[in-house]
N, C-alpha and C positions, 0 to 999 in steps of 0.2 A: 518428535513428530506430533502434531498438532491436526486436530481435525475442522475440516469446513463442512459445511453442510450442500454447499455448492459443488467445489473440486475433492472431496472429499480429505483422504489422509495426504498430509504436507510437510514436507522435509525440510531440514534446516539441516544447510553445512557449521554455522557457524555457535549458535546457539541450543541448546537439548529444547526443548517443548514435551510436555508429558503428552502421551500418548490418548487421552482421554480429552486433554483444554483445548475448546473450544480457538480457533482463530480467526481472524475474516481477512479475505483479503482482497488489495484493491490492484487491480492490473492497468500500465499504463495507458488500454487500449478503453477504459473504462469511461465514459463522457466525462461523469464528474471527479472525476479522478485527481486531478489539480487543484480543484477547489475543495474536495473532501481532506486532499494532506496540508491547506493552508488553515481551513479550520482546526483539524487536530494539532496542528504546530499553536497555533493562538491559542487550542485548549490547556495543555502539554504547559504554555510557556507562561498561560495565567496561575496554573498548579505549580508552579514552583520546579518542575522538572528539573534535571540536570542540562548542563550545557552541551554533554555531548548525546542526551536523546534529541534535545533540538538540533543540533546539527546533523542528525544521521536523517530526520525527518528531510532537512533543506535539502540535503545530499541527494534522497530519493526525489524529493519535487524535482530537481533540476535533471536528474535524469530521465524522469515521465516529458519532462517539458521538450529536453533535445530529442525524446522515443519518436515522441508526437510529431516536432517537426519535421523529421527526416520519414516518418515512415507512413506506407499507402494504408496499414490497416486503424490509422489512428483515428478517423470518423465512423471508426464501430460504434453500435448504440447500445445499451448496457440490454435491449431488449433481444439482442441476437445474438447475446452469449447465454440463452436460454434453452 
């Protein structure tokens, strides 16, 4: 479990997070949301990353991208999840 300063304490099924580390997190409903996981993917993939962190990042774009186009709350503004 991992904490936000936003959402506060945040669960993970898949992977442990210490109760204490810091997380952030970006929700598909987030304006820049798309353009923030294409950045960290170009960051991620100028370090040297492994092939499959970059592919789990692609995985997530593409799912924020089909969220966004199928769903009515996807022109939230990051200022009305305040």
């Amino acid at each position: 479990m991992g904490i936000s300063k936003r959402f506060g304490r945040i669960s993970t099924e898949l992977e442990q997070i210490p109760d204490d580390e810091p997380v952030f997190l970006i929700r598909a409903s987030d304006r820049g949301s798309i353009a923030g996981l294409d950045a960290y993917l170009a960051l991620c993939s100028s370090m040297g990353d492994d092939q499959e962190r970059l592919d789990n990042i692609q995985q997530a774009r593409e799912f924020f991208r089909v969220w966004q186009s199928e769903s009515k709350d996807a022109e939230r503004r990051d200022d009305q999840h305040r």
